[in-house]
TIVO-2410 file (N, C-alpha, C; in nm, 3 decimals):
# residues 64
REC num residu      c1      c2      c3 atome chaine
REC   1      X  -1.039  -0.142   0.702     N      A
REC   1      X  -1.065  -0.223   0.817    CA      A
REC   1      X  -1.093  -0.364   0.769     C      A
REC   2      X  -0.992  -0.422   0.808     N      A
REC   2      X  -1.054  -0.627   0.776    CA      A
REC   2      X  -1.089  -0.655   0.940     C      A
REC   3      X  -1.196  -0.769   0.920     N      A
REC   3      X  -1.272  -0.789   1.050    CA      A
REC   3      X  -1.266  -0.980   1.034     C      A
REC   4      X  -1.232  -1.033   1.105     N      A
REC   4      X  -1.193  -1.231   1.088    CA      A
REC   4      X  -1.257  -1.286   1.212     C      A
REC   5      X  -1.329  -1.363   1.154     N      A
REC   5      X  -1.372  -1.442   1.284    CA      A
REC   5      X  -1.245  -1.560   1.281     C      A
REC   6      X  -1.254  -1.632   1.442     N      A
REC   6      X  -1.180  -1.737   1.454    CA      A
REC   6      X  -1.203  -1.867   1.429     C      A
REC   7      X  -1.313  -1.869   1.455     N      A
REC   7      X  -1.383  -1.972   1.384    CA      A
REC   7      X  -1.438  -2.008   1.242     C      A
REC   8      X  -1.496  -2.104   1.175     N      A
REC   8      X  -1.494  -2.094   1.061    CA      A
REC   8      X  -1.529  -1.972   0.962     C      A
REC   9      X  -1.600  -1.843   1.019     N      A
REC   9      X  -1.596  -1.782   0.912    CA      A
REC   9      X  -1.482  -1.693   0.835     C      A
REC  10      X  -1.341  -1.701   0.903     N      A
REC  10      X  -1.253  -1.598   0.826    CA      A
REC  10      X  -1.272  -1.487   0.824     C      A
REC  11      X  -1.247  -1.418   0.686     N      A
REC  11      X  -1.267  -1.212   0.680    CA      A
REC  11      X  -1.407  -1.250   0.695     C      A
REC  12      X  -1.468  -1.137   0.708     N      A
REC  12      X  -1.579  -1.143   0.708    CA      A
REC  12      X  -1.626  -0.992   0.632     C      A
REC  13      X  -1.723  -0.988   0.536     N      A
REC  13      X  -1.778  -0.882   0.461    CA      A
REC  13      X  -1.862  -0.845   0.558     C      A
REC  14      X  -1.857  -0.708   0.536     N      A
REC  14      X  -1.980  -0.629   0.623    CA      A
REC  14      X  -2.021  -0.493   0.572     C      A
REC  15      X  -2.045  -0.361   0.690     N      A
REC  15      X  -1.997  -0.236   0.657    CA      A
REC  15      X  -1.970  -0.148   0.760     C      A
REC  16      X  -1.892  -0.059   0.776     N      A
REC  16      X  -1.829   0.009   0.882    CA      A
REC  16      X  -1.868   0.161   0.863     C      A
REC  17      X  -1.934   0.190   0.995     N      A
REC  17      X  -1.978   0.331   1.009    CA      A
REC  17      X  -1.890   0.398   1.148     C      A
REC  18      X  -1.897   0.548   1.106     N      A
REC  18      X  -1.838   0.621   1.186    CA      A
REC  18      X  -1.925   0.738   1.285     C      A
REC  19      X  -1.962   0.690   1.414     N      A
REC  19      X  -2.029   0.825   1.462    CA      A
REC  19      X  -1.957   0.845   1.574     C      A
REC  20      X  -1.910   0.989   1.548     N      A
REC  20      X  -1.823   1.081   1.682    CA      A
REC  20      X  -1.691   1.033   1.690     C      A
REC  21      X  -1.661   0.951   1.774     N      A
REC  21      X  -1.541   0.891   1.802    CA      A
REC  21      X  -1.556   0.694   1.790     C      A
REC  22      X  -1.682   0.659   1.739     N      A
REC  22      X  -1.727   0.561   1.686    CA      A
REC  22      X  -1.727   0.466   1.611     C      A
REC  23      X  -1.639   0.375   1.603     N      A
REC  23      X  -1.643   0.295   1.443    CA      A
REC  23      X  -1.730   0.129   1.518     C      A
REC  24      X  -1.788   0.158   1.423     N      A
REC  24      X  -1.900   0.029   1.428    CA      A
REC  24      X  -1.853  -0.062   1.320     C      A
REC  25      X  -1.883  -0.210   1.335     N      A
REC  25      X  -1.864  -0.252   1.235    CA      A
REC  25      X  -1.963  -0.379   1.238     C      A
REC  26      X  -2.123  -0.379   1.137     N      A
REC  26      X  -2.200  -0.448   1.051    CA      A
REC  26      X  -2.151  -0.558   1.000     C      A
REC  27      X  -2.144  -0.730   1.057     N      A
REC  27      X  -2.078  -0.797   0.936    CA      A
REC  27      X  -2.223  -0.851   0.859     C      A
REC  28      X  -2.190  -0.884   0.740     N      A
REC  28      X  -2.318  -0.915   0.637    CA      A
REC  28      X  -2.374  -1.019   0.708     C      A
REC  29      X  -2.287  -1.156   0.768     N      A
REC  29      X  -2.342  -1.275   0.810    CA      A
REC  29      X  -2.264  -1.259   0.990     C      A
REC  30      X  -2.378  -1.305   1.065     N      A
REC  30      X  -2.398  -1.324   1.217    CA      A
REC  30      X  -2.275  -1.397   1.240     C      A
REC  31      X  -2.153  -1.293   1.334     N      A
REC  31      X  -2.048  -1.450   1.370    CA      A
REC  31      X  -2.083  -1.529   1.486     C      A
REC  32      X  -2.055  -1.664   1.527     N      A
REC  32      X  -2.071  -1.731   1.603    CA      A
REC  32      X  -2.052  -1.695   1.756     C      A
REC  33      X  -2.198  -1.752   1.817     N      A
REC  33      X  -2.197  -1.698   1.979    CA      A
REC  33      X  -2.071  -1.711   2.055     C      A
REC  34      X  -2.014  -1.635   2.092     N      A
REC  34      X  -1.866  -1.654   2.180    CA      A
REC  34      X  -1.730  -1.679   2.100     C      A
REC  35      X  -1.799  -1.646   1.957     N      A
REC  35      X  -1.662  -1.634   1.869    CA      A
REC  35      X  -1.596  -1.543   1.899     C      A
REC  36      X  -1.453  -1.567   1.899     N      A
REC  36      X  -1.340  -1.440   1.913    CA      A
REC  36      X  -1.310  -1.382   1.797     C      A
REC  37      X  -1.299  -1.223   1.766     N      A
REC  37      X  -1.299  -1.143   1.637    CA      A
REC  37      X  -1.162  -1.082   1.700     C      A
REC  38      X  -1.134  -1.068   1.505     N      A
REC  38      X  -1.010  -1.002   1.516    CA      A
REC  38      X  -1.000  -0.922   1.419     C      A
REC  39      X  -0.940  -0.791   1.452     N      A
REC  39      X  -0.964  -0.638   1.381    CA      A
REC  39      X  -0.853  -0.641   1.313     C      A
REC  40      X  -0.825  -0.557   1.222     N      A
REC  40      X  -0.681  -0.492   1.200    CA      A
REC  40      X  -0.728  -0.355   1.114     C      A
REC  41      X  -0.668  -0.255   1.142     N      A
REC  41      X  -0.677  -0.134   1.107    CA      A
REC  41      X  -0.571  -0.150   0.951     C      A
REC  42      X  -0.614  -0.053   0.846     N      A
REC  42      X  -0.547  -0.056   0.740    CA      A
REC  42      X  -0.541   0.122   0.715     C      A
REC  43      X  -0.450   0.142   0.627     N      A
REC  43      X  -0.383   0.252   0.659    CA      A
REC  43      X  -0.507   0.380   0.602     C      A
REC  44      X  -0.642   0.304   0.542     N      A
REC  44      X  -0.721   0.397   0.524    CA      A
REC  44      X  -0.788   0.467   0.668     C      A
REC  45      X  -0.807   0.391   0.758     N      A
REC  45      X  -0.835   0.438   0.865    CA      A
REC  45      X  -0.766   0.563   0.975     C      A
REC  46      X  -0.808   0.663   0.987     N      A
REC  46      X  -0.763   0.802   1.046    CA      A
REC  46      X  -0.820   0.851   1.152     C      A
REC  47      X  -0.740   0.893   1.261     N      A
REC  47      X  -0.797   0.969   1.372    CA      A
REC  47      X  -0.840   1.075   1.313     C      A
REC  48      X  -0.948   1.174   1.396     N      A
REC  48      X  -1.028   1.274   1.356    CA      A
REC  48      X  -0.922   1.397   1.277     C      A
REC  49      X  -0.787   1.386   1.384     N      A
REC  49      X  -0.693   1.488   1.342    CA      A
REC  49      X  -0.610   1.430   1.143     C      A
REC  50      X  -0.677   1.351   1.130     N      A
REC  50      X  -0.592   1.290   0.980    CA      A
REC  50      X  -0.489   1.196   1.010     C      A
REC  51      X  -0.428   1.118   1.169     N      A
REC  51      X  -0.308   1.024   1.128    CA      A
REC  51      X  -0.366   0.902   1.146     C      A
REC  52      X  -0.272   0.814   1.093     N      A
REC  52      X  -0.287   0.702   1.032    CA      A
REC  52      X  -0.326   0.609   1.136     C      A
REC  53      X  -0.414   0.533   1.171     N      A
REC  53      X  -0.425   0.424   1.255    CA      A
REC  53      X  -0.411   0.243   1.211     C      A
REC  54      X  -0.358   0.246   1.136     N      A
REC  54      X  -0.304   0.157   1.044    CA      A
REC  54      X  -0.235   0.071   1.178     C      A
REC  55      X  -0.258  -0.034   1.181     N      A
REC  55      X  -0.152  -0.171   1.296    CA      A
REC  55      X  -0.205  -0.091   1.445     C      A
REC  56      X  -0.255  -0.059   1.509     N      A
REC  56      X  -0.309   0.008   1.616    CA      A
REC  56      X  -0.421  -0.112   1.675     C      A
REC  57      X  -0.405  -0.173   1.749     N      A
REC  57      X  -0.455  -0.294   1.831    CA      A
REC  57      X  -0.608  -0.184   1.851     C      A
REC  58      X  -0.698  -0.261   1.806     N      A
REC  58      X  -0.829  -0.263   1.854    CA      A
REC  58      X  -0.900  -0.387   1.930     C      A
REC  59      X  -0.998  -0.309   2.006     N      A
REC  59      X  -1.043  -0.439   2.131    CA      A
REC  59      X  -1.171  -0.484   2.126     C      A
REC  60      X  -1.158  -0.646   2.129     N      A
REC  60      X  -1.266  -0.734   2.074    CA      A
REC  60      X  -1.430  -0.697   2.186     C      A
REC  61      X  -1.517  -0.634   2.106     N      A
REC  61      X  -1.625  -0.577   2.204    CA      A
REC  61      X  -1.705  -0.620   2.109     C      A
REC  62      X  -1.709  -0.732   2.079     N      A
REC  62      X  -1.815  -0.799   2.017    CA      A
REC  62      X  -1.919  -0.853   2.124     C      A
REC  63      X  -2.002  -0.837   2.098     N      A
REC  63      X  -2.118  -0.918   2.181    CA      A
REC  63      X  -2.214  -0.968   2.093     C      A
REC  64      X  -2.228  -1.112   2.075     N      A
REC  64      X  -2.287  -1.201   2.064    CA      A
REC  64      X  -2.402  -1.249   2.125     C      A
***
């Protein structure tokens, strides 16, 4: 999982947890109030059944 803010911070380091049907994602540093984030799934990422969610549009539910 890479996680980018739009604004100046870029990738952003964090850590990503999984509960239930859950992926959370922790960035190390606070992104900016009303910054727009942008996800991209990498091919380590798997539905519960094992396939690949790799390029699979995830939706910006950041709250700031």
């Amino acid at each position: 999982m890479k996680v980018y803010g739009q604004q100046a911070s870029g990738r952003k380091a964090g850590t990503a947890t999984v509960s239930g049907n859950t992926l959370t994602f922790n960035p190390a540093a606070d992104f900016k109030p009303g910054e727009t984030v942008f996800t991209t799934l990498t091919a380590a990422v798997q539905s519960s059944s094992g396939a690949s969610r790799a390029g699979i549009p995830v939706p910006d539910r950041h709250h700031a």
